[in-house]
C-alpha positions as a Markdown table, in Angstrom:
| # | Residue | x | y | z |
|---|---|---|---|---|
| 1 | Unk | 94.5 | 90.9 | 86.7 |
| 2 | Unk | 98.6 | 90.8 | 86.4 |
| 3 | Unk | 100.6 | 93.2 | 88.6 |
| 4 | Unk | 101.0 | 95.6 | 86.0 |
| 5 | Unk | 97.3 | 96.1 | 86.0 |
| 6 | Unk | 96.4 | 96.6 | 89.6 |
| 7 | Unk | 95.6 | 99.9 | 91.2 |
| 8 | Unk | 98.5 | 102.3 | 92.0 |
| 9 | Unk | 96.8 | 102.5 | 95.4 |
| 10 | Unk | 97.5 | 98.1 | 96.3 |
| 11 | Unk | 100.6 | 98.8 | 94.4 |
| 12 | Unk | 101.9 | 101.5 | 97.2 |
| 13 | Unk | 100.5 | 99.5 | 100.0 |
| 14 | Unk | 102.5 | 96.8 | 98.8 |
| 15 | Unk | 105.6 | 98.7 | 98.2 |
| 16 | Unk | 105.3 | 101.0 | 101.5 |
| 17 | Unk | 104.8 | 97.3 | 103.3 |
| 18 | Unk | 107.6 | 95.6 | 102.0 |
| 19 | Unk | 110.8 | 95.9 | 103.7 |
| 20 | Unk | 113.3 | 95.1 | 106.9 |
| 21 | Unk | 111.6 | 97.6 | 110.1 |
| 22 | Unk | 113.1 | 98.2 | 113.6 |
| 23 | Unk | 111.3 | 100.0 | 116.2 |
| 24 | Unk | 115.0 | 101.1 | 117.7 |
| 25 | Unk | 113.7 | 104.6 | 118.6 |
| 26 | Unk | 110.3 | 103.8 | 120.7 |
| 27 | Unk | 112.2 | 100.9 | 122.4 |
| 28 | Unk | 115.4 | 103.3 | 123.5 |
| 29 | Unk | 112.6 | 105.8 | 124.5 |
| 30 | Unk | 110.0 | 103.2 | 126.5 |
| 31 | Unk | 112.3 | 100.2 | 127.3 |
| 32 | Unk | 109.5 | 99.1 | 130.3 |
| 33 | Unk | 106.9 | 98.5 | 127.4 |
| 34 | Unk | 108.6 | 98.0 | 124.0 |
| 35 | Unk | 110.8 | 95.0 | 123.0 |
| 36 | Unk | 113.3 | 95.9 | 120.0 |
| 37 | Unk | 112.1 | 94.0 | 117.8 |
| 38 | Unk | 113.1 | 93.7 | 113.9 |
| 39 | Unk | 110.7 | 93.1 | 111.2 |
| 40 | Unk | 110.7 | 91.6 | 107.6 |
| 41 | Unk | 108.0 | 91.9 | 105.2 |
| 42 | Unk | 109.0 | 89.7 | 102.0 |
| 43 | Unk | 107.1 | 89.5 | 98.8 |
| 44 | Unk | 106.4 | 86.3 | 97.8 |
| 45 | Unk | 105.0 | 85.4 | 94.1 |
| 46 | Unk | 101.5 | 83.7 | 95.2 |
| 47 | Unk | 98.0 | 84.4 | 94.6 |
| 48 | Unk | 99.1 | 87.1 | 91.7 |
| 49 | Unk | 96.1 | 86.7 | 89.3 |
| 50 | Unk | 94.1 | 89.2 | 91.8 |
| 51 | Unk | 96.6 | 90.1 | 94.6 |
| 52 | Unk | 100.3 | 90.8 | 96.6 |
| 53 | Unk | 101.3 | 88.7 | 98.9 |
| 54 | Unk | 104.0 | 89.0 | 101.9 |
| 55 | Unk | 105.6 | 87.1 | 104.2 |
| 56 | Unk | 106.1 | 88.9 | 107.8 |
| 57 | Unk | 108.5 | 87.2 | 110.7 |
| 58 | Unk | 110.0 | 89.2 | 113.6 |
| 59 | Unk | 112.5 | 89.1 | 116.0 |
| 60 | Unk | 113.8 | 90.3 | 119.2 |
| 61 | Unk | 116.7 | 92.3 | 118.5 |
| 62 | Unk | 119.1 | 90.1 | 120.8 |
| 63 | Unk | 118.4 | 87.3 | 119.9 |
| 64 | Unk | 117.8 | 87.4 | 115.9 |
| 65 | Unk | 118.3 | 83.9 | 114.9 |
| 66 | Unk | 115.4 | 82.5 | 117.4 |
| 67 | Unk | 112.3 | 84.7 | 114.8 |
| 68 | Unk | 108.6 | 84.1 | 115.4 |
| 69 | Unk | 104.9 | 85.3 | 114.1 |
| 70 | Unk | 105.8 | 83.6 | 110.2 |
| 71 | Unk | 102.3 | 84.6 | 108.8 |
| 72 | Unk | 101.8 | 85.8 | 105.2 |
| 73 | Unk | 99.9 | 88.6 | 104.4 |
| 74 | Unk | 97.1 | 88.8 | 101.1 |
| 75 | Unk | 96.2 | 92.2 | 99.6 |
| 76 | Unk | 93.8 | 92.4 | 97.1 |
| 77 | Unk | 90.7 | 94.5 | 96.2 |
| 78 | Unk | 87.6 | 94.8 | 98.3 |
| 79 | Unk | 84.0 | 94.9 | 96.5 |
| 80 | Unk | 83.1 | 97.8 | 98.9 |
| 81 | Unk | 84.4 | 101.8 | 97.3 |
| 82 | Unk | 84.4 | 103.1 | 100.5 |
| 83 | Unk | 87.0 | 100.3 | 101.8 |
| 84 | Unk | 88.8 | 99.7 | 98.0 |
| 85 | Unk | 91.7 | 97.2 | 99.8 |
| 86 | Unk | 91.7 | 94.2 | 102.2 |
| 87 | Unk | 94.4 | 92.3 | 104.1 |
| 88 | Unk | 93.6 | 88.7 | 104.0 |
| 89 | Unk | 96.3 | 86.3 | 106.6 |
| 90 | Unk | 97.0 | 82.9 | 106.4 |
| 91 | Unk | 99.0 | 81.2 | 108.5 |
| 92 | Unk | 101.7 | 78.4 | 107.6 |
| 93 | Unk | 100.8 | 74.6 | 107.9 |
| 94 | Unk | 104.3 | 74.3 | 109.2 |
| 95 | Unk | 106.3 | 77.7 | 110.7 |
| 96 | Unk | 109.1 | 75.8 | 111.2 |
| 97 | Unk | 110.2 | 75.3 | 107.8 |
| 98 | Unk | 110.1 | 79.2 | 107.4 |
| 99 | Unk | 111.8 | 79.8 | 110.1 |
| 100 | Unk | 114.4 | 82.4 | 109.4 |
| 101 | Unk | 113.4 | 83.5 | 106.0 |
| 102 | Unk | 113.0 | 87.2 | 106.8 |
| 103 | Unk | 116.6 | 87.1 | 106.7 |
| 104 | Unk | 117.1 | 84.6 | 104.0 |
| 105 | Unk | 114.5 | 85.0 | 101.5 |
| 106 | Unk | 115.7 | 81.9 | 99.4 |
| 107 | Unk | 113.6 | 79.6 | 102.1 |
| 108 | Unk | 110.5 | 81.4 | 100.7 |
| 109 | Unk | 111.2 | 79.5 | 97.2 |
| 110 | Unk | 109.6 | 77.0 | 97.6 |
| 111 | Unk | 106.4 | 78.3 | 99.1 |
| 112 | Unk | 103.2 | 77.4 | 97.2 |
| 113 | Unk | 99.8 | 78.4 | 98.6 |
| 114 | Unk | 99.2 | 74.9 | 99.9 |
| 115 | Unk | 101.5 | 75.3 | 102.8 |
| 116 | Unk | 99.0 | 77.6 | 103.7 |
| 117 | Unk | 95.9 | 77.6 | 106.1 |
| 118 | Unk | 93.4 | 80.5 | 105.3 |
| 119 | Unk | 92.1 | 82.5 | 108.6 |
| 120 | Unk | 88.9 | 83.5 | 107.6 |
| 121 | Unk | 88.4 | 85.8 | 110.3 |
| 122 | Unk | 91.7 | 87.3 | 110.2 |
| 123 | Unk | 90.9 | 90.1 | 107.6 |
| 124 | Unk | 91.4 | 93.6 | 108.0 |
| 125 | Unk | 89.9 | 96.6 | 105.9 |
| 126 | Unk | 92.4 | 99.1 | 104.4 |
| 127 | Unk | 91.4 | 102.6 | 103.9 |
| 128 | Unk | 93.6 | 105.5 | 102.1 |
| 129 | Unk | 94.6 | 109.0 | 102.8 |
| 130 | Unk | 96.4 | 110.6 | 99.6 |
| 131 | Unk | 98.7 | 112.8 | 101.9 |
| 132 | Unk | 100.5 | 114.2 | 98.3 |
| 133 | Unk | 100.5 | 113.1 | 94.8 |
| 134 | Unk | 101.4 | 109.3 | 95.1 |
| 135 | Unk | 101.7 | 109.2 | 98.5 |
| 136 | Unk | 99.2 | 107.6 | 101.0 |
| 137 | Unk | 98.3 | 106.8 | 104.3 |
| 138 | Unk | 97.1 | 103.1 | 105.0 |
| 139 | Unk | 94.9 | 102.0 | 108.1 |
| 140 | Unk | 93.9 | 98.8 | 108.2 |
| 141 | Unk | 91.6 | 97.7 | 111.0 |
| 142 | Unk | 89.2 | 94.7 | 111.7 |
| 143 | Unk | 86.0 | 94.7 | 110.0 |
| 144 | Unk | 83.0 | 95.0 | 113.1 |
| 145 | Unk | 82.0 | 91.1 | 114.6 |
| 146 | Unk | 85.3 | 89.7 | 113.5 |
| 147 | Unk | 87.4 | 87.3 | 115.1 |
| 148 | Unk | 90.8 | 86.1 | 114.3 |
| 149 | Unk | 91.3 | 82.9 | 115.7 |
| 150 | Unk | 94.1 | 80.0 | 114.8 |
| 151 | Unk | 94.9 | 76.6 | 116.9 |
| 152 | Unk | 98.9 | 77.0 | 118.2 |
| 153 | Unk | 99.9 | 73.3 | 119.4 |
| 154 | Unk | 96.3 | 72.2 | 119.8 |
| 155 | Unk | 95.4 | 75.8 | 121.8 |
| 156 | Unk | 93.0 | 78.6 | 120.4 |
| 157 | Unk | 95.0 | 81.6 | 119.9 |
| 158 | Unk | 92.8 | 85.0 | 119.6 |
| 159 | Unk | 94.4 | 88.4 | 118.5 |
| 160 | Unk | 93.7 | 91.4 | 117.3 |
| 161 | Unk | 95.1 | 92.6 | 114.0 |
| 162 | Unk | 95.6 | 96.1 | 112.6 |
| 163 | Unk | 98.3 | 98.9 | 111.2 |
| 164 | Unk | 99.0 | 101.6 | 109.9 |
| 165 | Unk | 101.7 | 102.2 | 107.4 |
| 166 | Unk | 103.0 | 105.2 | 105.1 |
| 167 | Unk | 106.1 | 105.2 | 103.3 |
| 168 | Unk | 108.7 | 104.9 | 106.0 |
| 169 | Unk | 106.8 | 104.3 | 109.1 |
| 170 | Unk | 104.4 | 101.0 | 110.1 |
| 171 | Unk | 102.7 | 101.4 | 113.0 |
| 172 | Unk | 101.2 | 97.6 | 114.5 |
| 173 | Unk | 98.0 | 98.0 | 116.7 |
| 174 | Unk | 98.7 | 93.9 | 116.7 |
| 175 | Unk | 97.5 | 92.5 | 120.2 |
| 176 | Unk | 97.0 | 88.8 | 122.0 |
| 177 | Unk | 93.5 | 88.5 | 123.5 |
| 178 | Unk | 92.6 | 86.4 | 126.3 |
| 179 | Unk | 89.7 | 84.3 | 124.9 |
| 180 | Unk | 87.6 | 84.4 | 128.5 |
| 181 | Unk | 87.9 | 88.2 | 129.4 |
| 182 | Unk | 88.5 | 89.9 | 126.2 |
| 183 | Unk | 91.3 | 91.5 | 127.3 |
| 184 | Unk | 94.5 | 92.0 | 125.9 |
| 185 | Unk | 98.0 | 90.1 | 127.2 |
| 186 | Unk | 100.9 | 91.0 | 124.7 |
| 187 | Unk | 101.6 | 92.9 | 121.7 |
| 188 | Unk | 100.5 | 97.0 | 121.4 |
| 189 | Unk | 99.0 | 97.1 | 124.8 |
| 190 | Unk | 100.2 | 100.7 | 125.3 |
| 191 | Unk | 99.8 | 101.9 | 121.9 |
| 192 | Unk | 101.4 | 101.1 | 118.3 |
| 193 | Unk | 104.8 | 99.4 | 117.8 |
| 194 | Unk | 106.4 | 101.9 | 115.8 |
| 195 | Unk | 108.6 | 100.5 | 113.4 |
| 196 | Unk | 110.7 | 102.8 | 110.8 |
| 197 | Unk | 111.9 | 100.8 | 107.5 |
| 198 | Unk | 115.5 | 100.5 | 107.4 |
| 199 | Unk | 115.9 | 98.4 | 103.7 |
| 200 | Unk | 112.8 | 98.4 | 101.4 |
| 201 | Unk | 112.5 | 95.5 | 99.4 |
């Protein structure tokens, strides 16, 4: 399956994902609960006999050269009609030599999928709303009795994953969970981050 041959619908989610976000409106708005934050979604050429695959880093506005969260995003084709697309994340072996590459892509060269550590529980289902000819609405949420769980510096890290995304707005549901209480401690704990996209790529 080359890219010319894939669905128009993991085609758009693709597309409508890829690009340099700001949520500059919700964070002038709610400045007590939203960070600034800037976004990159880059495609990277890996895993294309079945799928697209991204490359997503953010950063706090003020302080753009210090970026964080390097994970790289799978989409491919679920086995299920009711829930046709699936987001797949791996994490990097080493974020450090990626760090910065939202803003210069030319890092992601020489990325090869065995810098990368698949997440097996850190899948999401994507559904589709056809809101006009060739244009969708994504949600992509966890499938039920999932867990996504990676080790940070020798320490379990739990979050919860999950967006939604049309063609000029993402919206991140993405959350830290405390491991012991369930709760969440950082990310959408009000609601989405709303990010607009400023440059599509």
């Amino acid at each position: 399956m080359t890219p010319m041959t894939l669905p128009p619908q993991l085609l758009a989610l693709s597309h409508y994902l890829s690009g340099e976000f700001d949520n500059r409106e919700q964070a002038v708005a709610e400045p007590a609960w939203y960070v600034h934050l800037r976004l990159w979604h880059r495609p990277v050429p890996l895993f294309l006999e079945d799928s697209l695959t991204i490359f997503a880093e953010q950063a706090n506005v003020v302080n753009l050269e210090r970026p964080y969260r390097q994970r790289i995003m799978r989409l491919y084709c679920g086995s299920d009609p009711d829930i046709p697309l699936k987001v797949q994340y791996y994490m990097l072996k080493d974020p450090t030599a990626l760090i910065g590459a939202g803003r210069n892509p030319a890092l992601l060269n020489t990325l090869t999928p065995e810098h990368l550590e698949l997440l097996p529980g850190c899948v999401l289902n994507v559904t589709q709303q056809l809101l006009a000819p060739n244009s969708y609405k994504f949600d992509a949420t966890p499938p039920p009795d999932t867990r996504c769980c990676f080790s940070v510096g020798g320490d379990i890290v739990q979050v919860s994953l999950g967006f939604e995304v049309t063609h000029k707005k993402f919206l991140s549901y993405d959350k830290g969970i405390d491991s012991v209480t369930g709760k969440a401690t950082w990310g959408a704990l009000l609601g989405p981050y709303c990010y607009t996209n400023r440059e599509h790529y």
